[in-house]
C-alpha positions in Angstrom: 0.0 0.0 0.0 1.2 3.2 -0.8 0.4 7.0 0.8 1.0 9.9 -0.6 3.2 12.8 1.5 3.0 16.7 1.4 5.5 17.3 -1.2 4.2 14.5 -3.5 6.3 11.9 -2.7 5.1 8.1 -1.6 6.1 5.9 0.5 5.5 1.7 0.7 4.5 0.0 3.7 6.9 0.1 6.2 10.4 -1.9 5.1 8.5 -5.0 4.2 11.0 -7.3 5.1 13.1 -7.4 2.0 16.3 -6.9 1.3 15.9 -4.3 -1.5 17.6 -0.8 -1.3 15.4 1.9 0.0 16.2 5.4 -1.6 14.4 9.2 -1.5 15.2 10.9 -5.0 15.2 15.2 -3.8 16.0 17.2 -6.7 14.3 20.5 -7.9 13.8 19.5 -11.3 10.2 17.2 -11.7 11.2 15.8 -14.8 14.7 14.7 -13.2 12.9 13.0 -10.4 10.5 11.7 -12.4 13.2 9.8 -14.8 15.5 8.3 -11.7 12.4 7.4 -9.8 11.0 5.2 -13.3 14.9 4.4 -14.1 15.2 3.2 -10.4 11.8 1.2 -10.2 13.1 -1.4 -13.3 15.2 -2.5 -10.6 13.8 -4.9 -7.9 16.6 -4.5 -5.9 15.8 -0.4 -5.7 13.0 0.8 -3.7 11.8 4.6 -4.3 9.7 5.3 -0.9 9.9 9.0 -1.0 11.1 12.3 -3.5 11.8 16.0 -2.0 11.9 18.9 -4.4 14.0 21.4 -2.2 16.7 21.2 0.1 14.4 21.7 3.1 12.1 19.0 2.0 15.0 16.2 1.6 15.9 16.8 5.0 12.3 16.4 6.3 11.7 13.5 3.8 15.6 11.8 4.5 14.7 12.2 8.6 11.0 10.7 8.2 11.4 7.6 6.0 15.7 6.8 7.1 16.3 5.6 3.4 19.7 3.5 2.9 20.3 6.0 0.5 19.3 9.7 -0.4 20.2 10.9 -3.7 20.7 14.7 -3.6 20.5 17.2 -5.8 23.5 19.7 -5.1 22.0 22.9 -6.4 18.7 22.9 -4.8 16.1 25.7 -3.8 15.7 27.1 -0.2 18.8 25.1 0.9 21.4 24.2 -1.5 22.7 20.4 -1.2 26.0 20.6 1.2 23.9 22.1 3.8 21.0 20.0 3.5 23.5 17.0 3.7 25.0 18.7 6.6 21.6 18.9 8.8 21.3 15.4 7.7 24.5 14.0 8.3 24.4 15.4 12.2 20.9 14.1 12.6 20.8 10.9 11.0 24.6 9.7 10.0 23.7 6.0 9.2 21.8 7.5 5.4 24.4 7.1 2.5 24.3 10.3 1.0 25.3 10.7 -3.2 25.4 13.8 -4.6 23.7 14.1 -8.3 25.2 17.5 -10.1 25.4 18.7 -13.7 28.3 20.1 -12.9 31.3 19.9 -9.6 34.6 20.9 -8.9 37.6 19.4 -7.5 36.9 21.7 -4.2 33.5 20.8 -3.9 33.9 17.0 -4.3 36.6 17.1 -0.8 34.0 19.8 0.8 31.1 16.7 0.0 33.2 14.1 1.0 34.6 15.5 4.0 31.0 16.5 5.0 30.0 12.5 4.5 28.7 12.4 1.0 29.6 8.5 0.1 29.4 9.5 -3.8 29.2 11.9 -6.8 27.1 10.7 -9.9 27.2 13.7 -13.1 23.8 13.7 -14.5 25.1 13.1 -17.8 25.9 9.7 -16.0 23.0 8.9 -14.5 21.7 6.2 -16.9 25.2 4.2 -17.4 26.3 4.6 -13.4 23.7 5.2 -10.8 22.7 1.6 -10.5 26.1 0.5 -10.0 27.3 3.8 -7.8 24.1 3.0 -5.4 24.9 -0.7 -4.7 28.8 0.6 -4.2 27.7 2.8 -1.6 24.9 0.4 0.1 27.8 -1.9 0.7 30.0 0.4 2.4 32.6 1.9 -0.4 32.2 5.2 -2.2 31.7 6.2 -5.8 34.3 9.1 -6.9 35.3 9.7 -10.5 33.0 7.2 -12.5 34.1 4.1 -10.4 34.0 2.2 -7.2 36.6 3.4 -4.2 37.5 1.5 -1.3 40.4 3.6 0.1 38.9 7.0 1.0 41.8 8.4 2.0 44.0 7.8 -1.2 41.3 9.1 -3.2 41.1 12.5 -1.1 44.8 12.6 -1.3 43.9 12.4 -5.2 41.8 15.0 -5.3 43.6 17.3 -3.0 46.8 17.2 -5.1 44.7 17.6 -8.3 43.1 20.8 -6.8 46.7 22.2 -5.6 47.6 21.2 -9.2 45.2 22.8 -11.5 43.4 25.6 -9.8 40.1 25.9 -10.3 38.6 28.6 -13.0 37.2 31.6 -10.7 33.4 31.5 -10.8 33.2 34.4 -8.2 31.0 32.0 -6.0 28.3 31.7 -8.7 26.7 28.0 -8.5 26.2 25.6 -11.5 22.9 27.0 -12.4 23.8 30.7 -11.9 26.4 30.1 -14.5 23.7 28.6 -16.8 21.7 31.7 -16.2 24.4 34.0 -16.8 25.1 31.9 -20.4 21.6 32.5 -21.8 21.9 36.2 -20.3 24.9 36.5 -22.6 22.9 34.6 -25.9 20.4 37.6 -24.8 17.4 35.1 -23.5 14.6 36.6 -21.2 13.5 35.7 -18.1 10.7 33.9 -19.8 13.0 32.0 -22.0 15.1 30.8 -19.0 12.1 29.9 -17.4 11.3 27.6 -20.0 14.9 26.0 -20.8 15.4 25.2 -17.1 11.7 24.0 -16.1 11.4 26.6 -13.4 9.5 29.4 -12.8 9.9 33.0 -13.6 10.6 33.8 -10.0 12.9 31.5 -9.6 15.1 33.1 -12.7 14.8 36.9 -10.9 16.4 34.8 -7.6 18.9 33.5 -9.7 19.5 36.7 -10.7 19.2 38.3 -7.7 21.7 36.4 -6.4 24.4 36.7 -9.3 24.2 40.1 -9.1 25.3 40.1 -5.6 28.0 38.0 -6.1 29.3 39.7 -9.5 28.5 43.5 -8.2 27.0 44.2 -11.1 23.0 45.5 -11.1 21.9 45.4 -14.6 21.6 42.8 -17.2 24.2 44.6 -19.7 26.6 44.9 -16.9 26.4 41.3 -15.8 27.0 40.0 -19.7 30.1 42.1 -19.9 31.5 41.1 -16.8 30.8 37.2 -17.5 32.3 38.0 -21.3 35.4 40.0 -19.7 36.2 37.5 -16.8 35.4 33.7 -18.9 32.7 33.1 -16.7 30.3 31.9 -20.6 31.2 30.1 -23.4 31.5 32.3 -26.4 28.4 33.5 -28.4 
């Protein structure tokens, strides 16, 4: 038997008894949850028992049904992934947390897995890796890089001598998505276009906005275009 929660999400009957792997899917984008969920349901061995669309919402969804596993968005509304997974981590440390991103750097990858995040799946990768990067991380090992790690410590020594390496780009703070913004303010797209491309409301553009204007110290959307152009923050037009 199923019932339905406040954000939309379901839950099955308690754990059942079986051995399968219990998972909450929280990411902002319906049509994202929507295909892991379906993706994740082929699979006996998966079960889906609840989805969160903001960063609040996995937290309260993640504390009420104690999945084996919560995949999490990392740019999410209200409260973006890291701290969501940090309210959850000191509340509930036994979840497996993996982190589902369009986009991460070297940085943010140590920040996540010094935080406690057992793995980092690209969305680009979902359909060839997240099966496998779920079971990896149910057993006890991590998923870094496309692959299975035991040692946790080599592969942070990895990443930390990759990051003192190659320094990342400077994105003046400006998340994933905020960059995406700032691309299609540079092609010259509206508010209602980037609404449209992204699957998200019109509101949710001007807080995007809002936000990389704070960041850039710019306060129009000329200004904003020229700085991205001037400092590499786009690809070019």
């Amino acid at each position: 038997m199923q019932k339905s929660s406040p954000s939309g999400s379901f839950q099955t009957s308690s754990r059942s008894g079986n051995s399968s792997i219990r998972l909450v899917v929280a990411d902002d984008h319906p049509v994202v949850r929507f295909g892991v969920k379906n993706m994740l349901m082929t699979d006996p061995g998966f079960e889906v028992v609840a989805e969160a669309e903001d960063g609040e919402d996995a937290i309260t969804q993640t504390l009420e049904h104690e999945p084996d596993v919560l995949l999490l968005d990392l740019q999410m509304p209200k409260l973006p992934g890291l701290e969501a997974m940090r309210a959850i981590m000191s509340k509930s440390p036994r979840v497996k947390i993996i982190l589902l991103t369009s986009t991460i750097s070297t940085q943010q990858v140590i920040e996540a897995l010094q935080i406690g995040a057992r793995g980092i799946v690209l969305k680009d990768s979902v359909a060839g890796d997240l099966s496998e990067a779920i079971r990896a991380v149910a057993s006890g090992d991590y998923w870094i890089g496309g692959e299975r790690v035991v040692n946790l410590l080599q592969a942070l020594h990895g990443l930390m001598m990759q990051a003192s390496a190659a320094p990342e780009k400077k994105t003046f703070g400006l998340t994933p998505r905020e960059l995406e913004v700032v691309q299609c303010i540079v092609e010259g797209c509206s508010n209602k276009d980037i609404a449209k491309q992204f699957t998200i409301s019109e509101e949710t553009v001007k807080r995007h906005l809002s936000n990389t204007f704070d960041k850039t110290g710019v306060s129009t959307r000329l200004e904003l275009a020229l700085f991205a152009i001037s400092h590499k923050l786009v690809e070019p037009v």
